[in-house]
Each structure stands twice: as structure tokens, then as C-alpha cells.
N, C-alpha and C positions, 0 to 999 in steps of 0.2 A: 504494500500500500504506500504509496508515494503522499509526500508532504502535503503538496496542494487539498488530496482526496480527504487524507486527516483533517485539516483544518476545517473541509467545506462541514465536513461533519460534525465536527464540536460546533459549530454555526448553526449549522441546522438543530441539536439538540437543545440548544441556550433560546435559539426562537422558539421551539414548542414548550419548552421550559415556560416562557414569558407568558403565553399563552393558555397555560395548561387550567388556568380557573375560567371555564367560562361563563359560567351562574356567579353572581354577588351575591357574597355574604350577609344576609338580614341586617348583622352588626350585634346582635346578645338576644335576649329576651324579649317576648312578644310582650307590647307597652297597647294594649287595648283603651281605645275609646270608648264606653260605654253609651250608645245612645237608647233613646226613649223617648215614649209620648205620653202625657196623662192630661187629659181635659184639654187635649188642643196646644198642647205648652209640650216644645220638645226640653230635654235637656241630656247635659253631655255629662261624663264625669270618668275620671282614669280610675282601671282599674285595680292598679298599682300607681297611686298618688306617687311614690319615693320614685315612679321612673316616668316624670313629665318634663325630665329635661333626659335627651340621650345622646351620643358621640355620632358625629359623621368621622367614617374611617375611610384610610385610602386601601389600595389593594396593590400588593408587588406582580398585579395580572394584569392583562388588558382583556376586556372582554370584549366577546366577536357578535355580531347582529348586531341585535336593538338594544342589545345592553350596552353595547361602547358609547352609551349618551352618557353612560359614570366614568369612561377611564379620565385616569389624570385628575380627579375631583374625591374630596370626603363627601360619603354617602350612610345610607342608612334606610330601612324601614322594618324598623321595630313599630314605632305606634300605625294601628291598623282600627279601621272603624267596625265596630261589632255592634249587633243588637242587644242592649242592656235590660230590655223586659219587654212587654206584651205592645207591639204597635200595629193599629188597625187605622190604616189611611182610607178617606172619600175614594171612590173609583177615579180613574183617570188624574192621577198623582201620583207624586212621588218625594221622597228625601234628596232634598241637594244641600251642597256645602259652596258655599262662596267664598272668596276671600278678601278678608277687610283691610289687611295690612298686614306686612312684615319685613324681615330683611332684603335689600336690594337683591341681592347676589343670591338667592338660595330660588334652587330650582325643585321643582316639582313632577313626576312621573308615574304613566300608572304600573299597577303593580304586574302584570305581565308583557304587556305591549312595550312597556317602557314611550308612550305617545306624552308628550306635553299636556298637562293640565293644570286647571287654577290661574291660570295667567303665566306662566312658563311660554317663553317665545312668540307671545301673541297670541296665546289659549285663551281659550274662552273660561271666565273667572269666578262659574259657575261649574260646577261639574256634578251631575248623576248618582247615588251611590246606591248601588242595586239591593241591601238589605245583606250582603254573607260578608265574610268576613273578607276583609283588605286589606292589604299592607302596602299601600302607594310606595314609591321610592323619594328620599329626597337628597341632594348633593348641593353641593356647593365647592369653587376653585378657590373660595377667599379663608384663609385661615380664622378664629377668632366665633364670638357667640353668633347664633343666627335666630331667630323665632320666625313667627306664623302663626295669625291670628285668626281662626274662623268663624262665620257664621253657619249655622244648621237648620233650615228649615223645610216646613209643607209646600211646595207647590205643582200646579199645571206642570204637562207633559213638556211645555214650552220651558219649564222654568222659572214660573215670575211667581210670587210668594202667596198662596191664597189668603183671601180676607179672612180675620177671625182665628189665627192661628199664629201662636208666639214661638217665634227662633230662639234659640238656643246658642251658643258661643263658647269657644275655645280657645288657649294658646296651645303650642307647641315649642319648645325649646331646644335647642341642639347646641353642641358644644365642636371644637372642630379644632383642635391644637392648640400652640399657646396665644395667646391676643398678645400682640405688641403698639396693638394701636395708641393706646397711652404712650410709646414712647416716641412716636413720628412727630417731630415737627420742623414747620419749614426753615429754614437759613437764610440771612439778611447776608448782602453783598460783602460783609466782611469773613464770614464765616461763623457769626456767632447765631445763634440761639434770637427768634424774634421775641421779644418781651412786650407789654402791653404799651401803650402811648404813657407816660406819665401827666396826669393834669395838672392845670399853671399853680392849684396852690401849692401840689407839692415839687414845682422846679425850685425853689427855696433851698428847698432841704435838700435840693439833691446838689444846689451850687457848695450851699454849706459845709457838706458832706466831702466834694470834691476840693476844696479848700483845707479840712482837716487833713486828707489823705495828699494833698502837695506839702504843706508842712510838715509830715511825716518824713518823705522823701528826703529830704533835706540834712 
């Protein structure tokens, strides 16, 4: 076997190496959403309170299809929407989840398709939830905390929230490395650190000040 043939081969095992996870890991334990109806009032609630905040993690794999929408990103979907007790909807309805707010940067995906939903790339910012159990995916490229706020309601096949019937609301929490945002900040033409403007009554103190510190010099 000749040098060339060897190396092509260490090559070719190191790519399928890279390669070899092609399903994403959940990320730990299933973190269930609990939802429900009673008198027209949905409400939400974790089933495991201690895990409503959980870790996007990266992966040493690249995954192949529709899951390469995570490589190179912390991910995760442990929290998954579950029915929490007895829900009986009007005919021609359904449960949807909209989103009210959250982190710029965290995307959202469904749990098999891996398709953009919630507002992810121009989704639509409502999204379906067929009643079994789900475990969307969520990623993000940006290191640092992330959340995502939702809302939960009754409505038409269209989506739009029927009369007489109260949504329900959630956060979601994720964690994703260490934050260093606390230590960014910008630099002024000299090279130091921008400080705040000092106001004219304390330029006084600050000539006074510089005045102590020349007499020092001295």
C-alpha cells in the first residue's frame, strides 16, 4: 500500500468520523410543558419547575438532511408541549402558540422536519400544536443566556384567537456557554476604555483633582 492510498484513507475515516452522529442529541431530560383548559382559561405550567431554564449544547458532528439547520450552533429540545389534563375544544379549533418576545438570535425548529417556526427566518409567528407530545428544536450561534416568551391559546382553523376564551403564557430559558457580554466595550481613539461624559458641576473636581495629582508629580 503506497503513501498516497494511506493517507487518502485516514481522510476518508476522520470525514465519517465527523459525520458519524447524524440524529441531535435532545440535550438531558424531557422538561414538559404542561398544558390545559378549564372554563375557557388555558394554562401552562413545567412539569419539572427546577428545569425551566436548560443548556443549548454544540455537537463534535455535523448532521446531514434537515438537521444540518443545528450544525455549528448550541441546541437543544428538552422542553416539549404535553397535555396536562382533560381538554375539550368547540369543533373547528385548535391550540396554537404564538410568540410574544425573546432573544434576537435564538432560532426555533420543528421537532422532526426541522422547518422554521414561531418567527424563525420569516415563519409565521403562530404555529399549530396538534395535542401529543413535542419537542421542537431550539439553537442559537450566539454564546450567552437566551429566553422565549409565549403565548397559548383557543382559536379558528385560520389561527386568530376565538372570543371568550383566555390564553395562557410562558417563558422558556436557555443557557449557552459562558456570557462575556458584561465585558465588551467599545474603545475611544486613544485606546482606553469609553467612560461616561462627566457633567459641568463635577468638571471642578475633576480640574481639582488633576491639580492634586501635578503637585504630586513634582
Amino acid at each position: 500500500m503506497n503513501l498516497s492510498a494511506f493517507t487518502i484513507g485516514i481522510v476518508s475515516v476522520l470525514g465519517a468520523a465527523s459525520h458519524a452522529g447524524t440524529t441531535p442529541q435532545m440535550g438531558g431530560n424531557m422538561s414538559h410543558l404542561l398544558v390545559s383548559i378549564f372554563d375557557q382559561q388555558v394554562f401552562i405550567g413545567f412539569e419539572s419547575p427546577a428545569m425551566a431554564t436548560v443548556e443549548l449544547q454544540e455537537s463534535s458532528s455535523l448532521f446531514d438532511g434537515d438537521a444540518s439547520v443545528l450544525n455549528h450552533t448550541g441546541h437543544n429540545s428538552q422542553f416539549g408541549w404535553l397535555v396536562g389534563g382533560f381538554i375539550s375544544l368547540p369543533p373547528s379549533s385548535g391550540v396554537f402558540v404564538r410568540t410574544l418576545g425573546g432573544s434576537e438570535h435564538l432560532s426555533v425548529y420543528s421537532e422532526f422536519g426541522f422547518d422554521p417556526i414561531l418567527g424563525t427566518d420569516g415563519s409565521d409567528e403562530v404555529w399549530q400544536w396538534d395535542g401529543t407530545m413535542t419537542h421542537n428544536w431550539y439553537s442559537s450561534e450566539v454564546k450567552g443566556p437566551h429566553s422565549v416568551r409565549y403565548e397559548v391559546f383557543v382559536g379558528d382553523l385560520m389561527g386568530n384567537p376565538l372570543d371568550g376564551w383566555t390564553a395562557g403564557q410562558v417563558e422558556l430559558n436557555f443557557t449557552y456557554g459562558e456570557d462575556i457580554s458584561d465585558r465588551i466595550r467599545p474603545l475611544n481613539t486613544t485606546g482606553g476604555m469609553i467612560g461616561s461624559v462627566p457633567v459641568p458641576g463635577s468638571l471642578a473636581g475633576l480640574g481639582l483633582a488633576g491639580l492634586v495629582l501635578g503637585v504630586r508629580r513634582r
